[in-house]
DOZA-787406 format. One record per residue (C-alpha): residue number from 0; chain; x, y, z. Coordinates in steps of 0.25 Angstrom, whole numbers, padded with zeros to 4 digits. Each point is the difference from the previous one (the first is absolute). Layout:
N
[NUM,'A',[X,Y,Z]]
...
***
This chain:
519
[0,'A',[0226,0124,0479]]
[1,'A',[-0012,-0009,-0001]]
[2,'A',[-0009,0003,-0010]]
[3,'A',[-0012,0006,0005]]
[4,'A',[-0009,-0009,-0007]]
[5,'A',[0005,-0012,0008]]
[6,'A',[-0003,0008,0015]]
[7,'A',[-0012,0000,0009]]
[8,'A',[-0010,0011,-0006]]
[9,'A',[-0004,0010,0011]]
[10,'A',[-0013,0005,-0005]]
[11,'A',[-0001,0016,0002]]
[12,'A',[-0014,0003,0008]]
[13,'A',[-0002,0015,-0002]]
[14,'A',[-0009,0007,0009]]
[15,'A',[0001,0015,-0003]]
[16,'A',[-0013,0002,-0005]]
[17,'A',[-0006,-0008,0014]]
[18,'A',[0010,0003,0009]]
[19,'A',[0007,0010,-0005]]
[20,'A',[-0012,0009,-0002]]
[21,'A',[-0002,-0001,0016]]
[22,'A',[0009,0011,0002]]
[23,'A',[-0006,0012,0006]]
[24,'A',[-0001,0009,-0012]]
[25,'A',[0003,-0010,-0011]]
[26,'A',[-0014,-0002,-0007]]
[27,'A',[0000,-0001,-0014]]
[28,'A',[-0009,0002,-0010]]
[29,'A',[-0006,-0011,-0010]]
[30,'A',[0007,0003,-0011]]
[31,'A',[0015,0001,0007]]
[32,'A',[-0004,-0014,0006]]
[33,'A',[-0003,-0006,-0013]]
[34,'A',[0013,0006,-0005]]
[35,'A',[0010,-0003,0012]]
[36,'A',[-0009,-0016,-0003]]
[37,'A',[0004,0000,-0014]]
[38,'A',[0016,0005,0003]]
[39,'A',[0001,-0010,0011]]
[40,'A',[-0006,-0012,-0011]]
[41,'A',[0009,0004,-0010]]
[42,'A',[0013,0000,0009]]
[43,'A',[-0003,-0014,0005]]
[44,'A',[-0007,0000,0013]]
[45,'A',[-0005,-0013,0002]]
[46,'A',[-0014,0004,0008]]
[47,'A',[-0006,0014,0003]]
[48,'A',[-0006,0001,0013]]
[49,'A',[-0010,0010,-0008]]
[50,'A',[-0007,0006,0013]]
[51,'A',[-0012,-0004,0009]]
[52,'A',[-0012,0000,-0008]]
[53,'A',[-0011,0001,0013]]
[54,'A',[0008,0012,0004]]
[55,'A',[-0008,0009,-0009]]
[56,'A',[-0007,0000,-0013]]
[57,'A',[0012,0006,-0007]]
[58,'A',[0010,-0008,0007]]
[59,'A',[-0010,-0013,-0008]]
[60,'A',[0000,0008,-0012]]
[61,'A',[0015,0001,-0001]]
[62,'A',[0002,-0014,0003]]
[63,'A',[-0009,-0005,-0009]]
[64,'A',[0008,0008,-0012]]
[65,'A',[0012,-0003,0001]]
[66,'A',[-0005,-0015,0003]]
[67,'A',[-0005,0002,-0015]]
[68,'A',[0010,0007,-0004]]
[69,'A',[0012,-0010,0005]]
[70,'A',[0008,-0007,-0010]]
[71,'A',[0010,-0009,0008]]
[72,'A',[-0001,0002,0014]]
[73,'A',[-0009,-0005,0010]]
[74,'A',[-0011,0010,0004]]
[75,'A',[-0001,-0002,0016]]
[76,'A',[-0014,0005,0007]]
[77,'A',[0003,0002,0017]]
[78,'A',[-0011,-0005,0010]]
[79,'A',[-0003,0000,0013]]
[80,'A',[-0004,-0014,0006]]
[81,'A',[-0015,0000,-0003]]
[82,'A',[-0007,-0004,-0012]]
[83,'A',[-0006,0015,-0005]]
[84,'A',[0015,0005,-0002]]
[85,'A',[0004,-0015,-0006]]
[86,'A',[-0012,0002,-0009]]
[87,'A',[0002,0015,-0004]]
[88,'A',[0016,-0003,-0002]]
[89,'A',[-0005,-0011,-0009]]
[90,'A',[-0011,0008,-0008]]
[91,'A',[0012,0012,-0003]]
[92,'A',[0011,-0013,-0002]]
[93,'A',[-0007,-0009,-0010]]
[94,'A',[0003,0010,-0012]]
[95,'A',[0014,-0004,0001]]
[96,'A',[0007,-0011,-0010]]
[97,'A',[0008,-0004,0016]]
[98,'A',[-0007,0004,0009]]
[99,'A',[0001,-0002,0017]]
[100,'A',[-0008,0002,0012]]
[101,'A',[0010,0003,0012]]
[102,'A',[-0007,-0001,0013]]
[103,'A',[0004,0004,0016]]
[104,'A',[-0002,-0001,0012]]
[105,'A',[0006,0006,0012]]
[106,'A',[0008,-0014,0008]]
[107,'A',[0006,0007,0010]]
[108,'A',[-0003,0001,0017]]
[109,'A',[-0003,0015,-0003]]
[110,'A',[-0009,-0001,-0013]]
[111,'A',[-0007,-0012,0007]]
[112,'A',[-0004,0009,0010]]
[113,'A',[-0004,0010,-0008]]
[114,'A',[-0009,-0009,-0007]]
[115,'A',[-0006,-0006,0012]]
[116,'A',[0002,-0014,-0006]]
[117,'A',[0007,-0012,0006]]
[118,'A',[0010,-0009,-0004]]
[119,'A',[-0010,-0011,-0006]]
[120,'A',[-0011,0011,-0006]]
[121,'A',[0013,0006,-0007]]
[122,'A',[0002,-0014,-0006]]
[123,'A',[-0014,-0001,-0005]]
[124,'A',[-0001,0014,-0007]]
[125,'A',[0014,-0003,-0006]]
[126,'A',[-0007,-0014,-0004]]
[127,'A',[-0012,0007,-0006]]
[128,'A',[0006,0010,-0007]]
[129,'A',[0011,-0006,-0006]]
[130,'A',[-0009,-0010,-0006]]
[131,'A',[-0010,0011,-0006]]
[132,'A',[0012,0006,-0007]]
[133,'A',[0006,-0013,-0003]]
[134,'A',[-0015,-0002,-0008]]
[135,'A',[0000,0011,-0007]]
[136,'A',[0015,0000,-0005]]
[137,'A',[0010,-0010,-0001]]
[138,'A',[0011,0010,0003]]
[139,'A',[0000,0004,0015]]
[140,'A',[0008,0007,0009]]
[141,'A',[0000,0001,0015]]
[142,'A',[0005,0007,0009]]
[143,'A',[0000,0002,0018]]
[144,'A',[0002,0013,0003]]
[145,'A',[0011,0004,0010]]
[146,'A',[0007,-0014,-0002]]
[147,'A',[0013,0003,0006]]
[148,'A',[-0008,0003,0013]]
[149,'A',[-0008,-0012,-0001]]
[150,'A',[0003,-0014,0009]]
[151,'A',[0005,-0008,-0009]]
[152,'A',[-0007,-0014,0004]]
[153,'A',[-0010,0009,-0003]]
[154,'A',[0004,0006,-0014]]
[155,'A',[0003,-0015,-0003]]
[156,'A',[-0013,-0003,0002]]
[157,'A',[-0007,0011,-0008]]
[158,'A',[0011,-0002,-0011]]
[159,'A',[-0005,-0015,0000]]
[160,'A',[-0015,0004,-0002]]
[161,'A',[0002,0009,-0010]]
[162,'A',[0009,-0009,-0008]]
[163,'A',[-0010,-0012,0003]]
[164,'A',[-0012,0009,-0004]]
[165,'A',[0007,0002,-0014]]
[166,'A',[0009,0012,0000]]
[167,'A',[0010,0000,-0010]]
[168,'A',[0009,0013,0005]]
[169,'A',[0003,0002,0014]]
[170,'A',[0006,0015,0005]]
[171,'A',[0006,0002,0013]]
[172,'A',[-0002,0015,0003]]
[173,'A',[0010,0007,0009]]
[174,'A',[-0012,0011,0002]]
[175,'A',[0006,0007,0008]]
[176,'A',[0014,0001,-0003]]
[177,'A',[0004,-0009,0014]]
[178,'A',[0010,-0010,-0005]]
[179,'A',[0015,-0002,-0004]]
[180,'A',[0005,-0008,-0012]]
[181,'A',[0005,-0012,0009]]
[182,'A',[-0014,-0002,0006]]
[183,'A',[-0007,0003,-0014]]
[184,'A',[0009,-0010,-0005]]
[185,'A',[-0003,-0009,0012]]
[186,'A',[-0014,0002,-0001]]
[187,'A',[-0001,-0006,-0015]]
[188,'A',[0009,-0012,0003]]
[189,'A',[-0009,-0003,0013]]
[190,'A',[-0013,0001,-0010]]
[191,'A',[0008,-0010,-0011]]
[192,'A',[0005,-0007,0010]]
[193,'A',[-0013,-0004,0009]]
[194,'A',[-0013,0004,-0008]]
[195,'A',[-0006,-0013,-0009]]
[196,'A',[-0001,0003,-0014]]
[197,'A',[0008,0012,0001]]
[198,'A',[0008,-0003,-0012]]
[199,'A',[-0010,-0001,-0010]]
[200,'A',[-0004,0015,0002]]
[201,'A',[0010,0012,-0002]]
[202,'A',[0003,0008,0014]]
[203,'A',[-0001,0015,-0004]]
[204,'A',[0007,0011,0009]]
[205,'A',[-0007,0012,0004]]
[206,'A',[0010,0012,0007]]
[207,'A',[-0002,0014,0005]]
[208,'A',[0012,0009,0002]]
[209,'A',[-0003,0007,0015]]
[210,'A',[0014,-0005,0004]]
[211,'A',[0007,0001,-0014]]
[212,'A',[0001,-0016,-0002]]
[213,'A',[-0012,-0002,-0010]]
[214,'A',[0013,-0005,-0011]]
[215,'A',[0006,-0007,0010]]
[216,'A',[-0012,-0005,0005]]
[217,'A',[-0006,-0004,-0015]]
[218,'A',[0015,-0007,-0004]]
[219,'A',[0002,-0007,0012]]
[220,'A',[-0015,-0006,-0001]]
[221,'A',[0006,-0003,-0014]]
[222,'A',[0012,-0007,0003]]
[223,'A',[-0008,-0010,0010]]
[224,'A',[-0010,-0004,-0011]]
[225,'A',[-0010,0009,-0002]]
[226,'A',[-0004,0002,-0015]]
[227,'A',[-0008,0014,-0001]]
[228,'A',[0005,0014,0004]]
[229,'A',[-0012,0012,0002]]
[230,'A',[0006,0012,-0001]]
[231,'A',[-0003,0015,-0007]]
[232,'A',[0008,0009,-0008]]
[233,'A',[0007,0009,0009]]
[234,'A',[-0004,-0007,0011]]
[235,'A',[-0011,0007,0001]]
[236,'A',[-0012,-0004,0010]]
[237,'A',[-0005,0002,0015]]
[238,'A',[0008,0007,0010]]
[239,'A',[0017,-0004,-0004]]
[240,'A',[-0006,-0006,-0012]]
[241,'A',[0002,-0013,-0006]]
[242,'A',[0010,-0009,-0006]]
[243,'A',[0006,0009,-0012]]
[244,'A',[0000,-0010,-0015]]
[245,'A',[0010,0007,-0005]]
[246,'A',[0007,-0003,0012]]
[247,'A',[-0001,-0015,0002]]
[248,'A',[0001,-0002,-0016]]
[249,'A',[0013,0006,0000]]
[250,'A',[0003,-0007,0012]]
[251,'A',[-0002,-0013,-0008]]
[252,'A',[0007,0006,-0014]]
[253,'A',[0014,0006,0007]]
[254,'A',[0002,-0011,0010]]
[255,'A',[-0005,-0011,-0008]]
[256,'A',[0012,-0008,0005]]
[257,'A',[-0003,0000,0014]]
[258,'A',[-0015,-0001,-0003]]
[259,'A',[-0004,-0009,-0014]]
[260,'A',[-0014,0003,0000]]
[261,'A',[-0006,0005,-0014]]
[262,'A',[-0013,0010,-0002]]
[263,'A',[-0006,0005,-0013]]
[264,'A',[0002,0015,0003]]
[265,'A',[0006,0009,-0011]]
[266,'A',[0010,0009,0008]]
[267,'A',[0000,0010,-0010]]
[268,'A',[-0013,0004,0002]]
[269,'A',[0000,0001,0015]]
[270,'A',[0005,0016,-0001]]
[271,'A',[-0012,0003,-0009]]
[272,'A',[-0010,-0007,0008]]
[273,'A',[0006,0008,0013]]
[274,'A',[0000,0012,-0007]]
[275,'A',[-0015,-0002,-0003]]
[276,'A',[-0004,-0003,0016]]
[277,'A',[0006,0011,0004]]
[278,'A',[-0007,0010,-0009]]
[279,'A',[-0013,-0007,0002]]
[280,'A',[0001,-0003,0016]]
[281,'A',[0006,0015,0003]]
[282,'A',[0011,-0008,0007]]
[283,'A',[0012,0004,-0004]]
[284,'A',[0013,-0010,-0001]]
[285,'A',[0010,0004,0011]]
[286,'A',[0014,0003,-0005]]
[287,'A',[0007,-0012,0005]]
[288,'A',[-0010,-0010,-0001]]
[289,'A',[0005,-0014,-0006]]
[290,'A',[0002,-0002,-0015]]
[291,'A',[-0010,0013,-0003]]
[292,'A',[0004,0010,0007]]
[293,'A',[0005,0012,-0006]]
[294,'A',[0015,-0002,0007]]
[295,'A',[-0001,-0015,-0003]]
[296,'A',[0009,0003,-0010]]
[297,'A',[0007,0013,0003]]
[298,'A',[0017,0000,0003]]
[299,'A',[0003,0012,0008]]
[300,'A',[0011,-0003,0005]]
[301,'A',[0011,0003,-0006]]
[302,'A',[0009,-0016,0000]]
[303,'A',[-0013,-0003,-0002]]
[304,'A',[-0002,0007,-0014]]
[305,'A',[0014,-0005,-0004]]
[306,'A',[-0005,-0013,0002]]
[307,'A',[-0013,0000,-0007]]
[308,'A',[0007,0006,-0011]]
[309,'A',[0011,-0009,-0004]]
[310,'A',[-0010,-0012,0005]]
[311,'A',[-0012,0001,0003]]
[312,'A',[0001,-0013,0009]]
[313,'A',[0008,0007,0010]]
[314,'A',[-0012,0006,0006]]
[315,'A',[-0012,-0005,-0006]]
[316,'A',[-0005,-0014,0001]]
[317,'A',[-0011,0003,-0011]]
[318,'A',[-0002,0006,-0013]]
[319,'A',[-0012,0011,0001]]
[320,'A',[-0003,-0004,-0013]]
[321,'A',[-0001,-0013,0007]]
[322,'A',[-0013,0007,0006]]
[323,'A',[-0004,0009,-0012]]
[324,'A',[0008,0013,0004]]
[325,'A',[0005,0008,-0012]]
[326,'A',[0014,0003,0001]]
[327,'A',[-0004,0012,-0009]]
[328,'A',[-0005,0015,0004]]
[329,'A',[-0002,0006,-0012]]
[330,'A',[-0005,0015,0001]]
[331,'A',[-0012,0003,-0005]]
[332,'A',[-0006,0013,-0003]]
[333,'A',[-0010,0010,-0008]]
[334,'A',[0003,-0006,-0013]]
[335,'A',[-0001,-0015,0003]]
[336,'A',[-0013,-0005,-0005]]
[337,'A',[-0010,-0011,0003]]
[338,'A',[0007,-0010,-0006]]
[339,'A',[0013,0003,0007]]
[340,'A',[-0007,0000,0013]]
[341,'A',[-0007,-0011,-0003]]
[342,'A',[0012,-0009,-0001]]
[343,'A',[0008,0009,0013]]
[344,'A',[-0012,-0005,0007]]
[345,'A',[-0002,-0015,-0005]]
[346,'A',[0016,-0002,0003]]
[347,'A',[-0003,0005,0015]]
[348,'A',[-0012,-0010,-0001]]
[349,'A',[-0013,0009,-0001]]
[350,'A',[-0006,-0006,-0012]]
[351,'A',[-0011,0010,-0004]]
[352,'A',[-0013,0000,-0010]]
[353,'A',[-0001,0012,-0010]]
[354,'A',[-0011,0006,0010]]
[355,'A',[0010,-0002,0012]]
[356,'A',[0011,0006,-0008]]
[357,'A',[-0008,0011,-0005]]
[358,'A',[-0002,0003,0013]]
[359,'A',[0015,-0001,0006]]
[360,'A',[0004,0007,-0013]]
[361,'A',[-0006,0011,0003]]
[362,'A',[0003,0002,0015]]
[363,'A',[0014,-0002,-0005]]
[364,'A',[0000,0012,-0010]]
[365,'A',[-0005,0008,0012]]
[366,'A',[0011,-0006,0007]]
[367,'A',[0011,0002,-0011]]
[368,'A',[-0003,0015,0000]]
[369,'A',[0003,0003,0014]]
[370,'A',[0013,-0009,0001]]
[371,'A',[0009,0000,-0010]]
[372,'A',[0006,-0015,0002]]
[373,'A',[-0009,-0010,0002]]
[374,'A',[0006,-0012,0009]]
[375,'A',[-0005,-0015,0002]]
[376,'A',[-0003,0002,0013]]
[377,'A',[-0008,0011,-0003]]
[378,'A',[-0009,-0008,-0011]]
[379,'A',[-0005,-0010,0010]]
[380,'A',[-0002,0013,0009]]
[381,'A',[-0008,0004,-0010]]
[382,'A',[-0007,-0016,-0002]]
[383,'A',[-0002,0000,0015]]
[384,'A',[-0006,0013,0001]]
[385,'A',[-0015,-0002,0005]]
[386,'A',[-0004,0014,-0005]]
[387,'A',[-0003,-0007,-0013]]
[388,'A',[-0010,-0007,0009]]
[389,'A',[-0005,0011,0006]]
[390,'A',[-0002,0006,-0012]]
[391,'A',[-0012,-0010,-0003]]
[392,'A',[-0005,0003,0015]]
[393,'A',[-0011,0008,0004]]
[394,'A',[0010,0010,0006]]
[395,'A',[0011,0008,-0011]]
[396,'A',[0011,0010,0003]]
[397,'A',[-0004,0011,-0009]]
[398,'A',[0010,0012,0006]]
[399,'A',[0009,0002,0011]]
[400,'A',[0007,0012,0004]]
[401,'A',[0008,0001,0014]]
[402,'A',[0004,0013,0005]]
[403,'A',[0012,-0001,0010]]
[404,'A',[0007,0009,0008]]
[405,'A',[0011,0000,0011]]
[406,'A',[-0012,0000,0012]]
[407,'A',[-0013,-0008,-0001]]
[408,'A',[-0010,-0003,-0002]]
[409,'A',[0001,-0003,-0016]]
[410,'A',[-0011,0000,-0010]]
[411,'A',[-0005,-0009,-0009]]
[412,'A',[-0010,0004,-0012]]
[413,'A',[-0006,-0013,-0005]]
[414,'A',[-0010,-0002,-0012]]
[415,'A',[-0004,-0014,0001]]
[416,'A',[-0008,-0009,-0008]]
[417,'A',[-0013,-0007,0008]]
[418,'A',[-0008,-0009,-0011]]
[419,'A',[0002,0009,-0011]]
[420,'A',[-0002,0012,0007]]
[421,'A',[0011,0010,0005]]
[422,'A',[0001,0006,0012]]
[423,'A',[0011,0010,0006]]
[424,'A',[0004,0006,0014]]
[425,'A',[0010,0005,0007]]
[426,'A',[0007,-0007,0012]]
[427,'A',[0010,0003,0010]]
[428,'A',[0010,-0009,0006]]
[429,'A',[0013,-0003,0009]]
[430,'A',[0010,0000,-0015]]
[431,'A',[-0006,-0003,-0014]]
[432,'A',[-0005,-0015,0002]]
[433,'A',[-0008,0002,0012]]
[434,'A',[-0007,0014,-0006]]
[435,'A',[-0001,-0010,-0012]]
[436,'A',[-0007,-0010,0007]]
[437,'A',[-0009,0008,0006]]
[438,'A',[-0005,0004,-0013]]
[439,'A',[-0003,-0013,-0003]]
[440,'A',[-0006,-0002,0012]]
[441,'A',[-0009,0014,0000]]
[442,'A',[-0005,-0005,-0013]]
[443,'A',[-0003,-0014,0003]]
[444,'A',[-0002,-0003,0014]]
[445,'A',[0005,-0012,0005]]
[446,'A',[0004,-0007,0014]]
[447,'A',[0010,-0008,-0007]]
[448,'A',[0013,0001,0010]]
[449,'A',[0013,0001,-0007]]
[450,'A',[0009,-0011,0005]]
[451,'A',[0012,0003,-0009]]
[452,'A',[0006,0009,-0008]]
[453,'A',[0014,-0003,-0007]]
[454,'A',[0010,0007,-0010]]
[455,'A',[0009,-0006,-0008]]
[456,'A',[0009,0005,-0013]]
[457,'A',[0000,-0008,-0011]]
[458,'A',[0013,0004,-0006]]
[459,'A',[0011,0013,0003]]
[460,'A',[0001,0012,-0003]]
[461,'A',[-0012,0013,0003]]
[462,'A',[-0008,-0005,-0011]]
[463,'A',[-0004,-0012,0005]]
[464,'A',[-0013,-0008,0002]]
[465,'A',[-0004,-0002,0014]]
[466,'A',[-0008,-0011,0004]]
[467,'A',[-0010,0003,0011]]
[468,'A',[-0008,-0012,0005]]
[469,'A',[-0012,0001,0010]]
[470,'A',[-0007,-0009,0009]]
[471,'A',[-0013,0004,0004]]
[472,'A',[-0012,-0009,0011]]
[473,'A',[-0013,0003,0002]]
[474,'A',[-0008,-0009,0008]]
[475,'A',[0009,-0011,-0001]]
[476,'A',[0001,0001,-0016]]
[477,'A',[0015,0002,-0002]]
[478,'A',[0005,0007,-0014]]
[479,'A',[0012,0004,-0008]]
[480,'A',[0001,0011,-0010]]
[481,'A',[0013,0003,-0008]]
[482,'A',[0007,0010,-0010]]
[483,'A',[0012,0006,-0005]]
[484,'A',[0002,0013,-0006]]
[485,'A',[0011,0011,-0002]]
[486,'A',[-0008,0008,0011]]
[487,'A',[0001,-0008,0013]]
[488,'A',[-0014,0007,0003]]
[489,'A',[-0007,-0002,-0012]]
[490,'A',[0002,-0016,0003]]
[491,'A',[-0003,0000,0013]]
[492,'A',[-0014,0006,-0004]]
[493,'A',[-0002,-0009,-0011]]
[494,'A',[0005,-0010,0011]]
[495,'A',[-0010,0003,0010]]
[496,'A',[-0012,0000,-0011]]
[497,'A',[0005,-0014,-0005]]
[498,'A',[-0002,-0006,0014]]
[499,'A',[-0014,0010,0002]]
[500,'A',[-0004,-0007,-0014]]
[501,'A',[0003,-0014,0006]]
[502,'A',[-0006,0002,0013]]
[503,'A',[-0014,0002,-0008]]
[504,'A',[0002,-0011,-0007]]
[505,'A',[0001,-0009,0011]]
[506,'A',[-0013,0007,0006]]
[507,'A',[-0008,-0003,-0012]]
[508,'A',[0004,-0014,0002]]
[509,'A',[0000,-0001,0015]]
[510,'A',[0010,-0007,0009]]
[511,'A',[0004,-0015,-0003]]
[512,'A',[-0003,-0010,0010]]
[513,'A',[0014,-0003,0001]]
[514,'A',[0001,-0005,0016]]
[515,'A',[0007,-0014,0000]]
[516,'A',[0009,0002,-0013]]
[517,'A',[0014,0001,0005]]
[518,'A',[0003,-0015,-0003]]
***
């Protein structure tokens, strides 16, 4: 095989924090933003797309930490195409060691509708703005929104411009997840092929999943000489979602003989890193997905078992070491101590403070006294549970009692914690989460409408934890809460407070400007 070091290097652009966090329900606090940042720099992500700093003041805030933070990586600042967001993306930017300004502008016949601007006036703003950014910083990203929808003597031309105006990365978004990997190949080659100057920029590729084909999309745009991948960890992202990194990194590692191209990504941390977005985005990883997945690796079939274990080539084309998985499940229990579950959860890849482990530790022991065995799966159960955040919120499940029956309705006594203060009623409902989220709701009114409710069961057997994820929307503000306990209506309370405490957080703060993001 060539040695890697003598291949074309993809750069990894990860947008997870910008992008990624555009999913309905998938805000994240500062804190877990300056985290997931600090994971993503330490795994090798070339440039962190870190989020829209004119958006909100907190959204400025986060990109202006992690920018100080940041050790190898680029810190990119998104902008729309006028001089306030190029100057506000700077201010939070400038921190950084690398920093970028990435600026866009809806190319195509719709978008240029939208914005009531004509062929030429679209020119001039790209003209304008490109420069300003340009001034400010001498790493520059631009992208036309809706490019695989755009003419392309037209995209040609705005390509040109851009370049001329002193872009140095140039991104082709498939914004909305319209092409196929032949024309997203085609489309590359054509730019290479007929823009001047095209080859003294790097071409970045920018895909979303509504069709399932962001991978294919993201390596076929590879394969015709494009230089930079945007993607997010589990592909999180708008609507299908985005091109998955774990995904086209694998890609690249496992079929390095069909595609020699290099990237600076340490594999073994990808399960880590995916574990972390999941807990802080409240959007669970789906069984099968690619390379993360909880079955990625799983052989139920038996000529499939016998094959894995006499070689594990047989049926598995990676390593999940290769990824960071542990082929290890210890079981853990009441007499394990911190130090112990420190090192369980560093091998899963949650690498904690004293004060974060003090607090895990604790909620662990809990855990440990109403399950006898103590499982992997249910340690990230218990790091992705969100009752430790609402535990810091304004609301706090103090008690719960349900009372059930053969008819309804069930009853509910609740004593709920309200800034400090305890407050209890009694509530009836249609079984025991209803009755128990009309307690909540007695006690703190609310027109939050519940959007989704989920269950699943970490492990087996009638002692194990249930997951309860919630999803909750009130004027337009879209939030998660999750939880895992032994009791299935214990977590769904707590869940249901998690998302209640979320949802005033982002009152406090007030909705983002966030029209015009989907690049």
């Amino acid at each position: 095989m060539t040695n890697t070091r003598d291949q074309d290097r993809v750069l990894i652009f990860d947008t997870t924090l910008r992008d990624g966090e555009q999913s309905p329900g998938a805000t994240m606090t500062h804190d877990e933003k300056l985290e997931i940042a600090e994971m993503l720099d330490d795994m090798g992500v070339d440039i962190i797309e870190a989020g829209f700093p004119i958006a909100s003041e907190g959204d400025f805030e986060a990109v202006r930490d992690i920018a100080r933070q940041s050790k190898t990586s680029v810190i990119c600042g998104l902008a729309r195409a006028n001089f306030k967001d190029i100057d506000r993306a700077w201010e939070a930017v400038q921190h950084a060691a690398r920093p970028r300004i990435h600026t866009f502008i809806g190319t195509s016949p719709l978008h240029r509708e939208i914005t009531k601007l004509t062929q030429d006036e679209m020119v001039e703003r790209i003209e304008a703005t490109v420069t300003h950014a340009r001034n400010l910083c001498d790493n520059v990203q631009w992208s036309p929104m809706d490019a695989t929808r755009t003419e392309h003597d037209y995209l040609c031309r705005v390509v040109e411009i851009a370049i001329k105006c002193g872009a140095t990365t140039i991104n082709i978004p498939d914004t909305v997840g319209y092409t196929a990997p032949r024309e997203s190949a085609d489309l590359i080659a054509m730019l290479l092929d007929r823009v001047p100057g095209a080859d003294e920029v790097v071409f970045a590729t920018h895909c979303h999943n509504d069709l399932g084909m962001a991978t294919a999309n993201a390596l076929a745009a590879v394969e015709a000489g494009a230089r930079q991948i945007e993607c997010t960890i589990n592909g999180l992202g708008e609507r299908a979602g985005n091109t998955a990194l774990e995904e086209v990194v694998m890609a690249l590692k496992v079929r390095n003989d069909i595609m020699p191209f290099a990237t600076g990504i340490d594999t073994t941390r990808i399960m880590g890193i995916s574990r972390k977005v999941a807990a802080v985005s409240g959007f669970a990883v789906q069984y099968n997905k690619a390379i993360v997945g909880k079955n990625a690796f799983a052989h139920e079939s038996g000529i499939h078992q016998d094959g894995v274990l006499k070689n594990a080539e047989t049926f598995e084309i990676m390593r999940p070491e290769d990824i960071g998985l542990t082929a290890t499940n210890l079981v853990m229990g009441k007499h394990s101590g911190r130090a112990a579950l420190r090192a369980k959860l560093k091998e899963l890849g949650f690498d904690l403070g004293d004060n974060q482990l003090n607090d895990v530790f604790v909620r662990f022991k809990a855990l440990a006294d109403r399950k006898k065995e103590i499982y992997d799966d249910d340690l990230i159960a218990l790091m992705r549970d969100s009752s430790a955040d609402e535990g810091h919120g304004r609301l706090q499940v103090k008690f719960l009692r349900v009372i059930c029956g053969t008819e309804a309705p069930q009853s509910a006594d609740l004593t709920l914690t309200i800034d400090g203060v305890d407050h209890q009623v009694t509530a009836q409902g249609d079984g025991p989460v209803d009755a128990t989220f009309n307690a909540v709701k007695a006690l703190f009114p609310h027109n939050a409408h519940l959007q989704l409710y989920q269950v699943h069961a970490v492990t087996g057997g009638t002692d194990a934890q249930a997951t309860v994820s919630v999803r909750m929307e009130e004027d337009g503000k879209i939030v998660t809460g999750q939880s895992s306990d032994t009791d299935t209506v214990v977590a769904s309370a707590k869940a249901y407070v998690a998302a209640l405490n979320r949802l005033l957080v982002r009152r406090e703060k007030g909705k983002p400007d966030d029209t015009a993001t989907a690049v």
